[in-house]
mmCIF file as gemmi writes it, N, C-alpha and C atoms, coordinates in Angstrom:
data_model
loop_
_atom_site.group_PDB
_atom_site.id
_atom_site.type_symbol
_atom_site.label_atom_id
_atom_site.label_alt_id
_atom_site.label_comp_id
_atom_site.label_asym_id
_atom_site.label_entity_id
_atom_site.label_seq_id
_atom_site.pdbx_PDB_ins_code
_atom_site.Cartn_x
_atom_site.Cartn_y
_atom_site.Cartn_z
_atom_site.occupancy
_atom_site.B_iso_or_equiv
_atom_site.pdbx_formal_charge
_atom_site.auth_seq_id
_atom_site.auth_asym_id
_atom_site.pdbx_PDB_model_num
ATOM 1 N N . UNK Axp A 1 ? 0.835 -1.189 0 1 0 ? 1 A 1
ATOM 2 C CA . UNK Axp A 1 ? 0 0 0 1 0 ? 1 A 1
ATOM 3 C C . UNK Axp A 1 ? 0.873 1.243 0 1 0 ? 1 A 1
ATOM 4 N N . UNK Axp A 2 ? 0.262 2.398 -0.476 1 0 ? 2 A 1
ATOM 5 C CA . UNK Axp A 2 ? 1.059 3.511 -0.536 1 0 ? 2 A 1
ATOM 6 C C . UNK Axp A 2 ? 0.472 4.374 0.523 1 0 ? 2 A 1
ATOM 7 N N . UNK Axp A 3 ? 1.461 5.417 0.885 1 0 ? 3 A 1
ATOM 8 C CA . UNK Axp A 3 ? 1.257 5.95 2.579 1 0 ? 3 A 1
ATOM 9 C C . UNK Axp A 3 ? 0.682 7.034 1.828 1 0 ? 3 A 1
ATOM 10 N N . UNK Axp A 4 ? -0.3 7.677 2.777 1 0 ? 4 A 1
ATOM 11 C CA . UNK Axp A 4 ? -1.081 8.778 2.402 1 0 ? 4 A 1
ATOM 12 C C . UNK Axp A 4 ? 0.339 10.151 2.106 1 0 ? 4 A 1
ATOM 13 N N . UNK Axp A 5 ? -0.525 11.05 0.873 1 0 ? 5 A 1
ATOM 14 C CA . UNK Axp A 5 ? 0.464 12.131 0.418 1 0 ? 5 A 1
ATOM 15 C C . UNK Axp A 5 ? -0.01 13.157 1.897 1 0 ? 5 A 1
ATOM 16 N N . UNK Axp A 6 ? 0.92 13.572 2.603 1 0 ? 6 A 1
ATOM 17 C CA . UNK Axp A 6 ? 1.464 14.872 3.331 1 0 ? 6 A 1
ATOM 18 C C . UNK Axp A 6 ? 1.897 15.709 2.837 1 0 ? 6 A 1
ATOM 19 N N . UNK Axp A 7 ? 1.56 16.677 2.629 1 0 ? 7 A 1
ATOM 20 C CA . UNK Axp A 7 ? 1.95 18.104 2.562 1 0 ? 7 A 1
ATOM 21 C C . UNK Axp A 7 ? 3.372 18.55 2.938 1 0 ? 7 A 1
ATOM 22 N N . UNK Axp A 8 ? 3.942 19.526 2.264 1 0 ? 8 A 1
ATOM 23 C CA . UNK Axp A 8 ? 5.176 19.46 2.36 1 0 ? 8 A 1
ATOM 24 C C . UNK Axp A 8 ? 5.224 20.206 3.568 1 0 ? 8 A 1
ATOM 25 N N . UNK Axp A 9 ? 5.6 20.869 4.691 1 0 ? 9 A 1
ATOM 26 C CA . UNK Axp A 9 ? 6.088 22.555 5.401 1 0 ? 9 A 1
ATOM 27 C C . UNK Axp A 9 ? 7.247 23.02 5.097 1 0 ? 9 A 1
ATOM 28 N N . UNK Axp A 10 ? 6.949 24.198 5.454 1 0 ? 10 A 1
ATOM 29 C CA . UNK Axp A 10 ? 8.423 24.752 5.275 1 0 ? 10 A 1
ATOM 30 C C . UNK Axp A 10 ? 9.407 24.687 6.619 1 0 ? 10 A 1
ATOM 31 N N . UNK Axp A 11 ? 10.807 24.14 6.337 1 0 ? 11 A 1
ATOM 32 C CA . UNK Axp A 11 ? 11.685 24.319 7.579 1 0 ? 11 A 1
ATOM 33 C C . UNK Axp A 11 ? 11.748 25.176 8.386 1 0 ? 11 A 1
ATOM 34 N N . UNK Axp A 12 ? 11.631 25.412 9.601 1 0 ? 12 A 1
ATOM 35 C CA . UNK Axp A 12 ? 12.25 26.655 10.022 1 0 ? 12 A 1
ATOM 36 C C . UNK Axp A 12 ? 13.829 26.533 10.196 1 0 ? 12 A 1
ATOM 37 N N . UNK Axp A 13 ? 13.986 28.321 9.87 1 0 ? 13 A 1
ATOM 38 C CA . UNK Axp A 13 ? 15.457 28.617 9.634 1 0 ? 13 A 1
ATOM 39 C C . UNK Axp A 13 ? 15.607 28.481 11.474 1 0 ? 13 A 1
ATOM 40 N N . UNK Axp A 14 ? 17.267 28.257 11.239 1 0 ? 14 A 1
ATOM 41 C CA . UNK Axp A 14 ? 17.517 28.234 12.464 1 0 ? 14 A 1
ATOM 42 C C . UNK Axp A 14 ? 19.088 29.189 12.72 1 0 ? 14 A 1
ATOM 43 N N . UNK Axp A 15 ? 19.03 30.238 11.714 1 0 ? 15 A 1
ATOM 44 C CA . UNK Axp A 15 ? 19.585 31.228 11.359 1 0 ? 15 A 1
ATOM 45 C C . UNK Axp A 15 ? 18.864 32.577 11.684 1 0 ? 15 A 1
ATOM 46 N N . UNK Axp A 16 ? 19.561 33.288 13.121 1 0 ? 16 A 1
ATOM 47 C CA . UNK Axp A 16 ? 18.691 34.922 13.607 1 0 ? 16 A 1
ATOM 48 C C . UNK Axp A 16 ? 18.624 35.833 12.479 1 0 ? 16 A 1
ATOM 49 N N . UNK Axp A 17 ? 19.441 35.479 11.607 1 0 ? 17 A 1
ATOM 50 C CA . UNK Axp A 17 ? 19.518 37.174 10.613 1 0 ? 17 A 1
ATOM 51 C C . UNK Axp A 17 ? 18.503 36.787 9.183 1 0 ? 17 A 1
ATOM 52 N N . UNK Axp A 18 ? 18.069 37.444 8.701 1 0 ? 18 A 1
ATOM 53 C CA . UNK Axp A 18 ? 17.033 37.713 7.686 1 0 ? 18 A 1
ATOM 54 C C . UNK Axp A 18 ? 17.478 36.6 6.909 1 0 ? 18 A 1
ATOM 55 N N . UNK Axp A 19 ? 18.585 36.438 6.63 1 0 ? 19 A 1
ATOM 56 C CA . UNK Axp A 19 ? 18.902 35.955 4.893 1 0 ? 19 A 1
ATOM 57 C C . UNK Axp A 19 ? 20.05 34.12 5.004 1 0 ? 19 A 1
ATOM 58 N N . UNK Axp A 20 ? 19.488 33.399 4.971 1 0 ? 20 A 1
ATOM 59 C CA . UNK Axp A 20 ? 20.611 31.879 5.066 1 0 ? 20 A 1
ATOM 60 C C . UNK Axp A 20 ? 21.451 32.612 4.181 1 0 ? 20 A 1
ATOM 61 N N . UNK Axp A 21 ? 22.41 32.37 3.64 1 0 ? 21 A 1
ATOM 62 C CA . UNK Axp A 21 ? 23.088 31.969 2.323 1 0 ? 21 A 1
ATOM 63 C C . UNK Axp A 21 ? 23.42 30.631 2.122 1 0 ? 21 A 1
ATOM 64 N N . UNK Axp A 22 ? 23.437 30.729 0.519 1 0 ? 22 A 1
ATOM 65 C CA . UNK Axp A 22 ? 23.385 28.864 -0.063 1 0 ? 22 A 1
ATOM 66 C C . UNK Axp A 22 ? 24.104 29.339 -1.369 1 0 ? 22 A 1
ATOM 67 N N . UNK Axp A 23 ? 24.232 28.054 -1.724 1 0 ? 23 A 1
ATOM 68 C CA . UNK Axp A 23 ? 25.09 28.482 -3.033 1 0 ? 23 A 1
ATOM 69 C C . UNK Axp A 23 ? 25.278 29.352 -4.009 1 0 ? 23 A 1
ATOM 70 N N . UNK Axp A 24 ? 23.936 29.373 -3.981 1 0 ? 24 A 1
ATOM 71 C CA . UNK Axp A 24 ? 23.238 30.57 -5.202 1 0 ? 24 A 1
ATOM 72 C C . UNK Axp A 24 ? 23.73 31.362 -4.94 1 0 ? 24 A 1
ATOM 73 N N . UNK Axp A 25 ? 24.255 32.044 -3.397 1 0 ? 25 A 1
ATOM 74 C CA . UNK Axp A 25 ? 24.783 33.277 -3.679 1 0 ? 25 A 1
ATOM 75 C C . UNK Axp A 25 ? 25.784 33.477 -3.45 1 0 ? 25 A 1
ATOM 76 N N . UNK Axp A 26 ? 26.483 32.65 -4.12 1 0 ? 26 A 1
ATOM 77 C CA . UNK Axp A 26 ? 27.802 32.369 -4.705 1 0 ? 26 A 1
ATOM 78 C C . UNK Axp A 26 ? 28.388 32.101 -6.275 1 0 ? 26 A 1
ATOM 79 N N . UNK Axp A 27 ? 29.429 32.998 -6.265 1 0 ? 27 A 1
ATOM 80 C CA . UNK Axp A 27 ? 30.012 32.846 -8.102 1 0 ? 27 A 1
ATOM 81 C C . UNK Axp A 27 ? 31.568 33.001 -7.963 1 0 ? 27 A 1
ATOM 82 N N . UNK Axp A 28 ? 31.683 31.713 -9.118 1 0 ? 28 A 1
ATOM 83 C CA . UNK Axp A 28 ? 33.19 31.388 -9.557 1 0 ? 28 A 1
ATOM 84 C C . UNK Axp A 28 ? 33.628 32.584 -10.117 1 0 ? 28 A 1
ATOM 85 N N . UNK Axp A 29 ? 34.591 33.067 -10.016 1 0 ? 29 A 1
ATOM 86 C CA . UNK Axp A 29 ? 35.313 33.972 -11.006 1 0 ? 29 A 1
ATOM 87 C C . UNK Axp A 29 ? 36.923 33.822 -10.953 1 0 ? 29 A 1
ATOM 88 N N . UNK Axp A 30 ? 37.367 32.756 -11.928 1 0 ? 30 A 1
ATOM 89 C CA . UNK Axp A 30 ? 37.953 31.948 -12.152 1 0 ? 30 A 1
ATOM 90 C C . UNK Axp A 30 ? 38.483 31.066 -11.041 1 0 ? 30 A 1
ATOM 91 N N . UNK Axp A 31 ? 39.458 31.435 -10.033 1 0 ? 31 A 1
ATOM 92 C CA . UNK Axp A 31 ? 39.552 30.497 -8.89 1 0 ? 31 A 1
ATOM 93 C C . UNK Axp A 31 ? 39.044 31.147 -7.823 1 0 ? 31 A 1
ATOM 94 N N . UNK Axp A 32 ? 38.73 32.207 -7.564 1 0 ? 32 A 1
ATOM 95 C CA . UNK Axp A 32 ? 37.979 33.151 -6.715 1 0 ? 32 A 1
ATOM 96 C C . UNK Axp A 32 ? 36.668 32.636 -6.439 1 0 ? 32 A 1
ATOM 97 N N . UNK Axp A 33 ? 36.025 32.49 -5.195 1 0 ? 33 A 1
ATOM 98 C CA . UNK Axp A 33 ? 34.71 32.396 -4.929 1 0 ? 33 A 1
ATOM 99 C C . UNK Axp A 33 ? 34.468 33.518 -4.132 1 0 ? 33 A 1
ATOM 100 N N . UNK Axp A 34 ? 33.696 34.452 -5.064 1 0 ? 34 A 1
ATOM 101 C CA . UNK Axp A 34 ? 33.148 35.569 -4.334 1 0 ? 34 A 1
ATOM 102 C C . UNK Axp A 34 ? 31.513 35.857 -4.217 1 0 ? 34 A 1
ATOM 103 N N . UNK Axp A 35 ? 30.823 36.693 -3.264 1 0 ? 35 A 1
ATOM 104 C CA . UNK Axp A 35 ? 29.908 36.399 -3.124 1 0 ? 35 A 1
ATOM 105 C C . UNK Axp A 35 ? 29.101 37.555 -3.517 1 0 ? 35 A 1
ATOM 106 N N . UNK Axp A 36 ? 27.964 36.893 -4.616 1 0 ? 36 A 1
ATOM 107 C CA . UNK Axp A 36 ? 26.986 37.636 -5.108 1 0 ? 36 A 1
ATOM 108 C C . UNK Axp A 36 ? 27.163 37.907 -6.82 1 0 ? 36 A 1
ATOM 109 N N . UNK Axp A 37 ? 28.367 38.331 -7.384 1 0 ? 37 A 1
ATOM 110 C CA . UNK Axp A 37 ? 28.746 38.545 -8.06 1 0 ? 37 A 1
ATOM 111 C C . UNK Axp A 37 ? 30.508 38.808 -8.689 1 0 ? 37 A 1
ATOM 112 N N . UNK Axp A 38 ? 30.762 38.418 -9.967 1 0 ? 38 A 1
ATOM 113 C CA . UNK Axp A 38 ? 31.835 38.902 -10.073 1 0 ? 38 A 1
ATOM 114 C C . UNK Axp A 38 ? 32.456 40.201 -9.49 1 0 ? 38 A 1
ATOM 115 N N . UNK Axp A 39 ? 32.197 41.18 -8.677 1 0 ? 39 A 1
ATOM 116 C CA . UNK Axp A 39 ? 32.489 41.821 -8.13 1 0 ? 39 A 1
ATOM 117 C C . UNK Axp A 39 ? 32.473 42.127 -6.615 1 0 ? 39 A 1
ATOM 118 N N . UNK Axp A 40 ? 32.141 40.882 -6.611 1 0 ? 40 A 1
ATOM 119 C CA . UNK Axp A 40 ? 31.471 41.111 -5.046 1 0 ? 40 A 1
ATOM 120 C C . UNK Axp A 40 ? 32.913 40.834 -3.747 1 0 ? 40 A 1
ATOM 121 N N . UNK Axp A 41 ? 32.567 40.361 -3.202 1 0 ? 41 A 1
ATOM 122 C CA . UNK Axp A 41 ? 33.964 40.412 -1.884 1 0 ? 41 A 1
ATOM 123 C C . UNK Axp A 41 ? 34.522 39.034 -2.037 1 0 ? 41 A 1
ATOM 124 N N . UNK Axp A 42 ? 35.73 38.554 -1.916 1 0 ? 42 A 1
ATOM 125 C CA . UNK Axp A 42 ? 36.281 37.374 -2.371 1 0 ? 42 A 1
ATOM 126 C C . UNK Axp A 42 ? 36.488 36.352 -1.02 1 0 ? 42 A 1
ATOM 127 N N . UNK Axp A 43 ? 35.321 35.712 -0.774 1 0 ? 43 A 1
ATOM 128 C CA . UNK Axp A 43 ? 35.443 34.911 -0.125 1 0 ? 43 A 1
ATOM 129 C C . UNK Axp A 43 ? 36.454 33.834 0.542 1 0 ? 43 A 1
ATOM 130 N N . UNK Axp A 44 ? 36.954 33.093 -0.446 1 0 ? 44 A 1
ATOM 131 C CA . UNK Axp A 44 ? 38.087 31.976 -0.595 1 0 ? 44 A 1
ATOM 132 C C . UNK Axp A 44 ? 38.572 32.124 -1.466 1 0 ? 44 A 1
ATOM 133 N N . UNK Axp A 45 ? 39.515 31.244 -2.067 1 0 ? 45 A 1
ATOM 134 C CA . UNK Axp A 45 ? 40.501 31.21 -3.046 1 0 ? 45 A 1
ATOM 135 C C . UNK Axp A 45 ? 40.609 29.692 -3.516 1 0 ? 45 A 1
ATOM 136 N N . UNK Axp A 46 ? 41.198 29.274 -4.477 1 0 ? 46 A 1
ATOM 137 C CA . UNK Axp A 46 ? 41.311 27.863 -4.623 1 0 ? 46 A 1
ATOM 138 C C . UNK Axp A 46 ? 43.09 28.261 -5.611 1 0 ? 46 A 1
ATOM 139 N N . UNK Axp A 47 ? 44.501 27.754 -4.886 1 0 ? 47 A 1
ATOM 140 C CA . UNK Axp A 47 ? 45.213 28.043 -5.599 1 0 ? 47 A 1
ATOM 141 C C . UNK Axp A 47 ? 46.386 26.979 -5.514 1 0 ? 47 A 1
ATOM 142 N N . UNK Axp A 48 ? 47.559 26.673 -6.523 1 0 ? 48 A 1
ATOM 143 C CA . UNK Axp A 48 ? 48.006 24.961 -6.623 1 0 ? 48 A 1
ATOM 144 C C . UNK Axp A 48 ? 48.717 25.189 -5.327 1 0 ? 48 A 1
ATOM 145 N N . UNK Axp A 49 ? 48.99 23.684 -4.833 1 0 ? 49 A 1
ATOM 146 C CA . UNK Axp A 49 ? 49.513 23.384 -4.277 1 0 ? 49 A 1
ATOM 147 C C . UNK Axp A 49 ? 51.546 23.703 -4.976 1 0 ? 49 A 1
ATOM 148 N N . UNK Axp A 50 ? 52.232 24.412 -4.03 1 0 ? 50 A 1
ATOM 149 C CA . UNK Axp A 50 ? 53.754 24.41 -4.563 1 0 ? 50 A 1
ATOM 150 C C . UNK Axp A 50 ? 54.233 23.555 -4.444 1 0 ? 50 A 1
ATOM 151 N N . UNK Axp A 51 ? 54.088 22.514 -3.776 1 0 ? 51 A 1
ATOM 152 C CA . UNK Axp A 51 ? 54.893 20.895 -3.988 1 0 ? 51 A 1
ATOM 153 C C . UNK Axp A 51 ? 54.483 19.954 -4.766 1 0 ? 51 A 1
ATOM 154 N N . UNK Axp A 52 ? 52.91 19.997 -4.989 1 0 ? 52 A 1
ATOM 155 C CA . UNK Axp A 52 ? 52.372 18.64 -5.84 1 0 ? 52 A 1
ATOM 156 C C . UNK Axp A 52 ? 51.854 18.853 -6.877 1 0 ? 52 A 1
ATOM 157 N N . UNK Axp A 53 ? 52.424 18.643 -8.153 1 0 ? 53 A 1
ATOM 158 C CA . UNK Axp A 53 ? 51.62 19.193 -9.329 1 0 ? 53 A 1
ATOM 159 C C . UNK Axp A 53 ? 50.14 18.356 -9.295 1 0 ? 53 A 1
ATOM 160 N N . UNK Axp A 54 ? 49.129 19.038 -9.927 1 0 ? 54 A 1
ATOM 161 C CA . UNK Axp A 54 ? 47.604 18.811 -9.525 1 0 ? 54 A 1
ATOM 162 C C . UNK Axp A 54 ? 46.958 18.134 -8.475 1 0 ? 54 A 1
ATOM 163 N N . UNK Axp A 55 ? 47.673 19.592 -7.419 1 0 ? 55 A 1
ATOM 164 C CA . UNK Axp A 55 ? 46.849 19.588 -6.23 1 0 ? 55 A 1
ATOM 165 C C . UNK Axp A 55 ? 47.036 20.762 -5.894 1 0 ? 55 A 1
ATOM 166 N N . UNK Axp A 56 ? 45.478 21.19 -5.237 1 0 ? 56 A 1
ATOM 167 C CA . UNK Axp A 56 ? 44.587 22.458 -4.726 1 0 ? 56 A 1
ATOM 168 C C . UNK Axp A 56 ? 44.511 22.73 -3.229 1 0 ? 56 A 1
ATOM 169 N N . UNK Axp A 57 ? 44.732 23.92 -2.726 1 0 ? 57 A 1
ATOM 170 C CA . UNK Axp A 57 ? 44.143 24.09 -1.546 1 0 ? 57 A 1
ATOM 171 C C . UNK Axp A 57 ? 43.736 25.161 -2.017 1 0 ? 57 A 1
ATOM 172 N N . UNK Axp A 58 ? 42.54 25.581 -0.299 1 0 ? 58 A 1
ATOM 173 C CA . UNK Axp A 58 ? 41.788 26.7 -0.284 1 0 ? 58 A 1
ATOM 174 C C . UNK Axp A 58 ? 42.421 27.257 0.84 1 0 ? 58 A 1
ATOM 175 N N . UNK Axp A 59 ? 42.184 28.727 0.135 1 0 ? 59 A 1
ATOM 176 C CA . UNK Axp A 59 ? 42.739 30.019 0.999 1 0 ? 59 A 1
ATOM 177 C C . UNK Axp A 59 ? 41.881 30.858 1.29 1 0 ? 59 A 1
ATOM 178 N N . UNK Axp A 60 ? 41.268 30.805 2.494 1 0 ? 60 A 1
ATOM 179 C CA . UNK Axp A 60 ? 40.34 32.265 3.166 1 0 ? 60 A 1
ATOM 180 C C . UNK Axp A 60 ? 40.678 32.842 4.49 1 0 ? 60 A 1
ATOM 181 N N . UNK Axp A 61 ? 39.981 33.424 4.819 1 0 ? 61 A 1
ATOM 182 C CA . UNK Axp A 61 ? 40.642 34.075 6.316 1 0 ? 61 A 1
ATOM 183 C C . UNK Axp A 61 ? 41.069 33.469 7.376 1 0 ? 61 A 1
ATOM 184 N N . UNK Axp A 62 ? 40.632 32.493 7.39 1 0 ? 62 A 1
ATOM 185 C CA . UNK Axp A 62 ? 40.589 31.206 8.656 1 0 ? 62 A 1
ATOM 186 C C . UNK Axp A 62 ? 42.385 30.98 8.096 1 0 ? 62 A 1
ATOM 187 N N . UNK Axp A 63 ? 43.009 30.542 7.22 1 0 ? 63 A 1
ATOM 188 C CA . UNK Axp A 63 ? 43.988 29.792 6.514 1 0 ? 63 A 1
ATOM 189 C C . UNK Axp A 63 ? 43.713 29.189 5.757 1 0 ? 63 A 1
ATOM 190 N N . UNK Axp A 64 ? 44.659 27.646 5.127 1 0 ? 64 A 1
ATOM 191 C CA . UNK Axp A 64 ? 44.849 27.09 4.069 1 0 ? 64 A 1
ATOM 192 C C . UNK Axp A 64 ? 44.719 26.044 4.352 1 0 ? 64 A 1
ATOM 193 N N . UNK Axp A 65 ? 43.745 25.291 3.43 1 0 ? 65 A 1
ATOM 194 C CA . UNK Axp A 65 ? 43.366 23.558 3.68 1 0 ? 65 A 1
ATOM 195 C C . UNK Axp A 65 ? 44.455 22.707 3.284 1 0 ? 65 A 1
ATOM 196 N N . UNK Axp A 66 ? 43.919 21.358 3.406 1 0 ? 66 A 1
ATOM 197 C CA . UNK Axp A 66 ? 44.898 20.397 3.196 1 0 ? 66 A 1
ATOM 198 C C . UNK Axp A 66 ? 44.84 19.929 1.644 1 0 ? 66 A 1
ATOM 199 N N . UNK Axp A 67 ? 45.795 19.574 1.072 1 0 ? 67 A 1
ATOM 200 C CA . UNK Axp A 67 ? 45.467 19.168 -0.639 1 0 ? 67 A 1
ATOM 201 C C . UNK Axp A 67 ? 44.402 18.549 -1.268 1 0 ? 67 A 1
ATOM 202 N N . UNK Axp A 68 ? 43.672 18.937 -1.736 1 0 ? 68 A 1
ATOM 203 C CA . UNK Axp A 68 ? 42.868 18.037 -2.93 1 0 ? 68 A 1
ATOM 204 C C . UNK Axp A 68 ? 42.997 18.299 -3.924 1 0 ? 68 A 1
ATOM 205 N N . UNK Axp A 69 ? 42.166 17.399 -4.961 1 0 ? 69 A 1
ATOM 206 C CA . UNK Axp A 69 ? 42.071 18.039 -6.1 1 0 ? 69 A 1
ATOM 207 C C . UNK Axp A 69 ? 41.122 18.823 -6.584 1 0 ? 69 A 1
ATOM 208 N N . UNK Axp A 70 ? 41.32 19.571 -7.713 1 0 ? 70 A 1
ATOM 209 C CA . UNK Axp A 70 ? 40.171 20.782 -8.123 1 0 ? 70 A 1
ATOM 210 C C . UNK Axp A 70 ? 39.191 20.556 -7.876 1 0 ? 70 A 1
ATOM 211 N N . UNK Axp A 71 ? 38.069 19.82 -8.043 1 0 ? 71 A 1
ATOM 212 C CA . UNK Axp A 71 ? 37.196 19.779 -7.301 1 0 ? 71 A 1
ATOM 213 C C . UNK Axp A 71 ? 36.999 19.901 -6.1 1 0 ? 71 A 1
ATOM 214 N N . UNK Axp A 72 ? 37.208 19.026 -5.419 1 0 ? 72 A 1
ATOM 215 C CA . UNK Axp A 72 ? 37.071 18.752 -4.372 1 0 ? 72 A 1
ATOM 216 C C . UNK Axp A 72 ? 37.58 20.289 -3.259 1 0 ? 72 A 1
ATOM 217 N N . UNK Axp A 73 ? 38.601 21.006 -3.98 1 0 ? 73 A 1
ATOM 218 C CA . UNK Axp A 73 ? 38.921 22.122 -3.468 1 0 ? 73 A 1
ATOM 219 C C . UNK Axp A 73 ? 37.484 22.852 -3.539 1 0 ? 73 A 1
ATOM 220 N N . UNK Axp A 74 ? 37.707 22.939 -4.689 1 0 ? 74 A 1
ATOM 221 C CA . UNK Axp A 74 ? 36.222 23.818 -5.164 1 0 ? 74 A 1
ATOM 222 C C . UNK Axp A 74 ? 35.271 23.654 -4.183 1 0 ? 74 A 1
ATOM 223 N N . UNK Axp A 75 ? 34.676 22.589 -4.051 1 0 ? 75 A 1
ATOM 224 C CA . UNK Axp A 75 ? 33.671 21.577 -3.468 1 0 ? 75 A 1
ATOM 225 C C . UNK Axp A 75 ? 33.76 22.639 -1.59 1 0 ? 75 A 1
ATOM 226 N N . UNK Axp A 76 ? 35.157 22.376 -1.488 1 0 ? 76 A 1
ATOM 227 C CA . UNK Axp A 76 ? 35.735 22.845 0.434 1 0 ? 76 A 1
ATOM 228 C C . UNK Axp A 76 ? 35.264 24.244 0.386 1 0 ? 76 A 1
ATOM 229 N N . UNK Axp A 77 ? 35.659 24.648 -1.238 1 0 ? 77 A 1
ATOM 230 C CA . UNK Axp A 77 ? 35.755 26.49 -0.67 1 0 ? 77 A 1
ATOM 231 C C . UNK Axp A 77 ? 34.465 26.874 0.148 1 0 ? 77 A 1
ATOM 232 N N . UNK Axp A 78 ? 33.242 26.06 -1.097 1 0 ? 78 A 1
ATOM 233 C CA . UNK Axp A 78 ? 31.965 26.701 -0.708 1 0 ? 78 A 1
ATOM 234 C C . UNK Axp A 78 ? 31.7 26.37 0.287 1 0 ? 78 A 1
ATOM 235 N N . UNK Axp A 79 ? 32.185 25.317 1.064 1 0 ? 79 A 1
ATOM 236 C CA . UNK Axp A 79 ? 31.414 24.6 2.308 1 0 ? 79 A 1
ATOM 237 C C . UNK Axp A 79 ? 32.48 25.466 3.152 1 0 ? 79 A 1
ATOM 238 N N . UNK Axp A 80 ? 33.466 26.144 3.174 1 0 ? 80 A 1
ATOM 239 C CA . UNK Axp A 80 ? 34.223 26.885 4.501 1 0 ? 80 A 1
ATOM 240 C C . UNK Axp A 80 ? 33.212 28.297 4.187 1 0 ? 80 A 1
ATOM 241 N N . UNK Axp A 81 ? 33.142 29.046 2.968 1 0 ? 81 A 1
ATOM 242 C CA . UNK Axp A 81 ? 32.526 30.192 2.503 1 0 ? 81 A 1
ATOM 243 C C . UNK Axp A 81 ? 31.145 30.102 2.972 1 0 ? 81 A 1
ATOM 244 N N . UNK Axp A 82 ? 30.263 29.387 2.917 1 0 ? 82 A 1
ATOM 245 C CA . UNK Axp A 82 ? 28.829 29.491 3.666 1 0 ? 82 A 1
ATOM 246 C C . UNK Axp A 82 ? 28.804 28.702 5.13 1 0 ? 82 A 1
ATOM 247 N N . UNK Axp A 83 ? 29.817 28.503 5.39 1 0 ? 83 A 1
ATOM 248 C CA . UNK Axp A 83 ? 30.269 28.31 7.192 1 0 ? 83 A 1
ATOM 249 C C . UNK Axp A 83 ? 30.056 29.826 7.736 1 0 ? 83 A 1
ATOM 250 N N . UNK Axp A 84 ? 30.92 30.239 7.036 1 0 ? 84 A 1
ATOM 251 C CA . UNK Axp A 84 ? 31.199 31.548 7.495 1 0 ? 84 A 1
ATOM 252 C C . UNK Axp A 84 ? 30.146 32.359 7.292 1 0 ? 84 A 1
ATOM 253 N N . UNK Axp A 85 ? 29.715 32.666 6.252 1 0 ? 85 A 1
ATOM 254 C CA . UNK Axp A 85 ? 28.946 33.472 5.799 1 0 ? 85 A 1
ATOM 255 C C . UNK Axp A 85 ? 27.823 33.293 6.973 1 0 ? 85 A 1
ATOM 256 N N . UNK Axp A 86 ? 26.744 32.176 7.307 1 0 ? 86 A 1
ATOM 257 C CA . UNK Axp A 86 ? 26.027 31.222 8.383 1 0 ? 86 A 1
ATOM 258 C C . UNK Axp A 86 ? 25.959 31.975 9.391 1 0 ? 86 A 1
ATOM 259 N N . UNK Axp A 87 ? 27.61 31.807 9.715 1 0 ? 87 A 1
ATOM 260 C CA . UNK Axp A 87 ? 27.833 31.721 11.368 1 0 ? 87 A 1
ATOM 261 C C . UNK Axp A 87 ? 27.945 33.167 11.702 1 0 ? 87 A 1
ATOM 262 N N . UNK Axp A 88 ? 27.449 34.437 10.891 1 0 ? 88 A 1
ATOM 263 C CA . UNK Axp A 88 ? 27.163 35.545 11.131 1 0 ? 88 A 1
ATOM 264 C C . UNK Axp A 88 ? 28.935 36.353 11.55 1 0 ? 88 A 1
ATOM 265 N N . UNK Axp A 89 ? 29.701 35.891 10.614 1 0 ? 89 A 1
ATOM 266 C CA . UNK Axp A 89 ? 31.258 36.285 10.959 1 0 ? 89 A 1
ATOM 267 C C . UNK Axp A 89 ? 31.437 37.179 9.855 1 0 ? 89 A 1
């Protein structure tokens, strides 16, 4: 049998300030992740590693991650960049 359809709700935020941020308000501009727009404030960085050819860390205010590769850098920036952004810092 199939379970009766429920209605979706909406989550509550569990964020005090008006606005979450999520990816969307976030843009690549080339290794730069800055927020809102190509002009906007430069969040993180994604730049090679000097010892290992194709390998990435990320660079933001906090410091510099541990190696991955492009992706996966990529992947870190946004998840340290909407940490921050979140945690009202």
């Amino acid at each position: 049998m199939n379970a009766p359809a429920v209605p979706l709700k909406a989550s509550p935020r569990r964020s005090k300030s008006a606005h979450h941020f999520g990816s969307e308000d976030l843009v690549w501009d080339g290794l730069k992740l800055r927020l809102g727009s190509i002009r906007g404030h430069v969040l993180a960085a994604v730049e090679p590693d000097i010892e290992w050819p194709g390998m990435w860390r990320v660079r933001w205010r906090g410091g510099l991650t541990d190696m991955a590769n492009l992706v996966r850098a990529k992947d870190a920036a946004i998840s340290v960049a909407l940490a921050e952004l979140n945690a009202g810092r």
